[in-house]
C-alpha positions in Angstrom: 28.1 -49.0 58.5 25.1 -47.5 59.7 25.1 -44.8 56.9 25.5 -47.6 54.1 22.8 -49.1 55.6 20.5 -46.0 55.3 21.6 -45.4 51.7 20.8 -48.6 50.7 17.4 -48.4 52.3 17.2 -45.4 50.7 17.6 -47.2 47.2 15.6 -50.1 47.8 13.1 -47.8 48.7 13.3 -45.5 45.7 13.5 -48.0 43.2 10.5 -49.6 44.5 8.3 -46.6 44.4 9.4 -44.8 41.4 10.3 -48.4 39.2 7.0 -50.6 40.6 4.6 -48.8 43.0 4.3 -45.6 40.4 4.0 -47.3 37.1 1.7 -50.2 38.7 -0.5 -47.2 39.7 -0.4 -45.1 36.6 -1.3 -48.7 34.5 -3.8 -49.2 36.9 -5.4 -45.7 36.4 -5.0 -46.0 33.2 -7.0 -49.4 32.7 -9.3 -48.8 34.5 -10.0 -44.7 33.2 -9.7 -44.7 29.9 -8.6 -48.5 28.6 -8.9 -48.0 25.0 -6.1 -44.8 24.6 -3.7 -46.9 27.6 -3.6 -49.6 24.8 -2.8 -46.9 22.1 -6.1 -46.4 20.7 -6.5 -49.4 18.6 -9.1 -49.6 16.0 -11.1 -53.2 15.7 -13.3 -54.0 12.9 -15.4 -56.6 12.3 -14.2 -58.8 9.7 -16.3 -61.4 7.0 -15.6 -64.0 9.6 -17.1 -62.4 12.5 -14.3 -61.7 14.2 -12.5 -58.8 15.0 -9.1 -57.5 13.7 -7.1 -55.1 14.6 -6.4 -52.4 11.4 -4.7 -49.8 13.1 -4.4 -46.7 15.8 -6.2 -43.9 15.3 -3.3 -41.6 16.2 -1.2 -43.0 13.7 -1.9 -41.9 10.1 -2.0 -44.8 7.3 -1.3 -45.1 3.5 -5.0 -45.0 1.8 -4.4 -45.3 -2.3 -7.7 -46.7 -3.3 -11.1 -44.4 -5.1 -13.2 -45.9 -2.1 -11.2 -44.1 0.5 -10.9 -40.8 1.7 -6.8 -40.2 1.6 -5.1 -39.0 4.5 -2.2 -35.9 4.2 1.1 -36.7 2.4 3.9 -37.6 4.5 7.5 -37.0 4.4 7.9 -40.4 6.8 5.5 -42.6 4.0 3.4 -43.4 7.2 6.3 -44.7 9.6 5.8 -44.1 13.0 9.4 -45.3 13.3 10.9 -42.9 11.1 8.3 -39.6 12.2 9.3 -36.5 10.9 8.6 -33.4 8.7 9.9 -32.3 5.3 10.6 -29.1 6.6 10.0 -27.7 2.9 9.3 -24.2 2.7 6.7 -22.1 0.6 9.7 -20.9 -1.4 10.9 -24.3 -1.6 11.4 -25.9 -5.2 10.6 -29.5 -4.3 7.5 -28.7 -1.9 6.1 -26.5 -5.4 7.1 -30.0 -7.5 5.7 -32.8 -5.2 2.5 -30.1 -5.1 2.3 -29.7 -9.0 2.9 -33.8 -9.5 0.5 -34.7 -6.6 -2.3 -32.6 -8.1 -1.3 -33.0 -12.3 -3.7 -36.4 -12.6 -6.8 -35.2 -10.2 -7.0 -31.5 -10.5 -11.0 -30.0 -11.4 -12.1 -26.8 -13.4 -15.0 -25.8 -11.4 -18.2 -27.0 -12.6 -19.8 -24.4 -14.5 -16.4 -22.6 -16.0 -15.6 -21.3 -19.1 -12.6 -23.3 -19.2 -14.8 -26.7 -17.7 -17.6 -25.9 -20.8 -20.8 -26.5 -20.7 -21.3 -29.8 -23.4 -22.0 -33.3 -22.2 -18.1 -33.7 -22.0 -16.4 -31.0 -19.7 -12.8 -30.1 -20.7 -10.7 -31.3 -17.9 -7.1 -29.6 -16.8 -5.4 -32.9 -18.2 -6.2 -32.6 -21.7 -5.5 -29.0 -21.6 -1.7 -29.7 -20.4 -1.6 -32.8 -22.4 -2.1 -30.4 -25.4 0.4 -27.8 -24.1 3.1 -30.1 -23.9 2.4 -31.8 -27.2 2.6 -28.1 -28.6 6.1 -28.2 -26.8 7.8 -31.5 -28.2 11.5 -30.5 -26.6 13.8 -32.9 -25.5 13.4 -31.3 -22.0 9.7 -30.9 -21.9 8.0 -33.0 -19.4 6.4 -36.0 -21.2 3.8 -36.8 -18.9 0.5 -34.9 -17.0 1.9 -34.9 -13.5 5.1 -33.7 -14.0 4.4 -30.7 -16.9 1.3 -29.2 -14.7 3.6 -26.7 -12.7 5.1 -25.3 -16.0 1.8 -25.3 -17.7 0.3 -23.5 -14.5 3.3 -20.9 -15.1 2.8 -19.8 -18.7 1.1 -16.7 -19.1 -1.0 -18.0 -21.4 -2.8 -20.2 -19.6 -3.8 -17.6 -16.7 -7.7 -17.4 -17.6 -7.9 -21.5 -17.4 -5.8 -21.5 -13.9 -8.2 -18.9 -12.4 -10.9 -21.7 -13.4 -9.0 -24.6 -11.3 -11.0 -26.0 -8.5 -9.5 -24.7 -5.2 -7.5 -27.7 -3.1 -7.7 -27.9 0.5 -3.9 -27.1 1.7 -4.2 -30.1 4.0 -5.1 -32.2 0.8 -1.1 -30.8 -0.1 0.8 -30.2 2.8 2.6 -32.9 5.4 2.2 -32.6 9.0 5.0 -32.2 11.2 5.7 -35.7 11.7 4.0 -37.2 8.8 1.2 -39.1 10.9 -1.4 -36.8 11.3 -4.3 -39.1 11.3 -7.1 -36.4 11.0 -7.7 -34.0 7.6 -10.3 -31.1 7.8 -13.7 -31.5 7.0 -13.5 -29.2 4.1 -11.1 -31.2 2.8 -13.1 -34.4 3.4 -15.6 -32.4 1.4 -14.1 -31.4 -1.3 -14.9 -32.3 -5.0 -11.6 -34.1 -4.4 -12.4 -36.8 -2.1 -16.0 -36.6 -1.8 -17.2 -37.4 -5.2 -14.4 -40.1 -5.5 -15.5 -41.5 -2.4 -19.4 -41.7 -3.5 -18.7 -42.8 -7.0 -16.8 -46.1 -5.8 -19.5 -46.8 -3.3 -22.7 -46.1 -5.3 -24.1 -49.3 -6.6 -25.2 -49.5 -10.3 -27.8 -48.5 -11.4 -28.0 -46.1 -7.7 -28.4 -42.7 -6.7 -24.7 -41.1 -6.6 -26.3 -38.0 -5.4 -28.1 -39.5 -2.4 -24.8 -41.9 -1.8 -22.7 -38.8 -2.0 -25.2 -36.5 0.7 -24.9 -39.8 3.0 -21.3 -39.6 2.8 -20.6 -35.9 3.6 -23.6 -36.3 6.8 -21.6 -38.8 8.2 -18.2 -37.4 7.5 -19.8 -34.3 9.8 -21.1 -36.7 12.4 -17.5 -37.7 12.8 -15.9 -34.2 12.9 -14.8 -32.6 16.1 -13.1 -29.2 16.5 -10.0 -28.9 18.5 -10.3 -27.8 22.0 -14.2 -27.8 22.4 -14.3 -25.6 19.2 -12.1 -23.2 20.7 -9.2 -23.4 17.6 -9.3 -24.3 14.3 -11.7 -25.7 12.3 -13.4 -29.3 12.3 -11.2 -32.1 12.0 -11.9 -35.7 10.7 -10.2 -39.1 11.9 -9.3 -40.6 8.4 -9.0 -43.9 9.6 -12.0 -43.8 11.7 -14.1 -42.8 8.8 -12.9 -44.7 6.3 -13.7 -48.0 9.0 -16.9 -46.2 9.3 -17.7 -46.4 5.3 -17.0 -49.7 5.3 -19.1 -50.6 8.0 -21.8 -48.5 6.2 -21.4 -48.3 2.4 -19.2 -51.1 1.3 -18.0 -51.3 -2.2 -20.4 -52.6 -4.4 -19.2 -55.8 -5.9 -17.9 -55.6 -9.5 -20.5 -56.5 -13.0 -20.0 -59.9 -13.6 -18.4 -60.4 -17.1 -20.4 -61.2 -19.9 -19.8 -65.1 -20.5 
């Protein structure tokens, strides 16, 4: 009896330390430390009627579609922290080279300046360049639209001069993350003609300086930047969710002309 007794002390005793005392203490810590990442590092914003909302976690990446935004990294999850994971594509692999080639058909650049971009008030852009390649191709099993006839325009010989005058892509503008939620993207890609100019052309007023919008943009996009491990590996990062609250907060969308009656 006496060693039941024990045991059971023992129990009570281990249950209340390691099931009460030690999580009542790590909460506590953790409240009183650093509050805002114990309650998963929520993001409020002020909304139009002054109070604040909730839009999201900054460690969690989210679905931004829109011009105005700055787009986070594909993911093989579509954004669901309940359904995290990777696409584990290779380089070699078919469908990573596919949802590459369709991802970049529609927004792809020829740097400015090119012989392929020319130099009139109209540059030539990639898309008209493969939407004449594949009307010069009217087969059955020719791709019938931008997106999904860039790879096998990018693969024809014949177009190897305009290719080498593509504007290079960030690979994090391309590639998933391991889970699908990575909620930063690098600075360069921030930067890019990709995102930047989108970015500063939705959010210049009209009649405004798209230059001086798009230099305000990329300054801030720095002041948010951070590089891993007190700049000891890779290269600066950028919340996307973080800045994109910040661009609201700073350079909201101007509304649209009113329609002539």
């Amino acid at each position: 009896m006496q060693h039941l007794r024990t045991n059971l002390l023992l129990l009570g005793l281990t249950l209340a330390v390691c099931g009460v005392v030690y999580p009542l203490a790590l909460w506590g810590v953790g409240q009183a430390v650093f509050p805002a990442r114990a309650n998963g590092s929520l993001l409020t914003v002020t909304a139009p009627d002054g109070a604040g909302r909730v839009v999201g976690s900054a460690l969690i990446a989210q679905r931004f579609t829109g011009d105005e935004y700055f787009w986070p990294r594909p993911s093989a999850a579509d954004y669901n922290a309940a359904a995290a994971g990777g696409s584990n594509w290779g380089a070699n692999n078919p469908k990573l080279r596919d949802r590459v080639a369709q991802q970049l058909g529609p927004i792809i650049r020829y740097r400015a300046g090119s012989t392929s971009a020319g130099t009139g008030p109209e540059l030539r852009t990639p898309q008209q360049d493969v939407e004449a390649w594949l009307a010069a191709r009217p087969t059955t099993h020719a791709p019938a639209t931008v997106a999904a006839g860039f790879d096998a325009w990018l693969q024809d010989p014949a177009n190897r001069s305009k290719v080498a005058d593509l504007e290079p892509v960030p690979a994090d503008m391309v590639t998933a993350s391991g889970a699908g939620l990575d909620p930063h993207i690098t600075l360069r890609n921030a930067l890019s003609v990709y995102q930047l100019d989108r970015v500063a052309a939705k959010r210049t007023a009209p009649g405004g300086s798209a230059a001086g919008v798009r230099d305000e943009i990329a300054e801030l996009a720095k002041r948010r930047s951070f590089t891993p491990l007190s700049g000891l590996v890779g290269e600066p990062l950028v919340n996307v969710l973080e800045l994109n609250a910040e661009l609201d907060r700073h350079f909201p969308v101007p509304p649209a002309p009113a329609k002539a009656p």
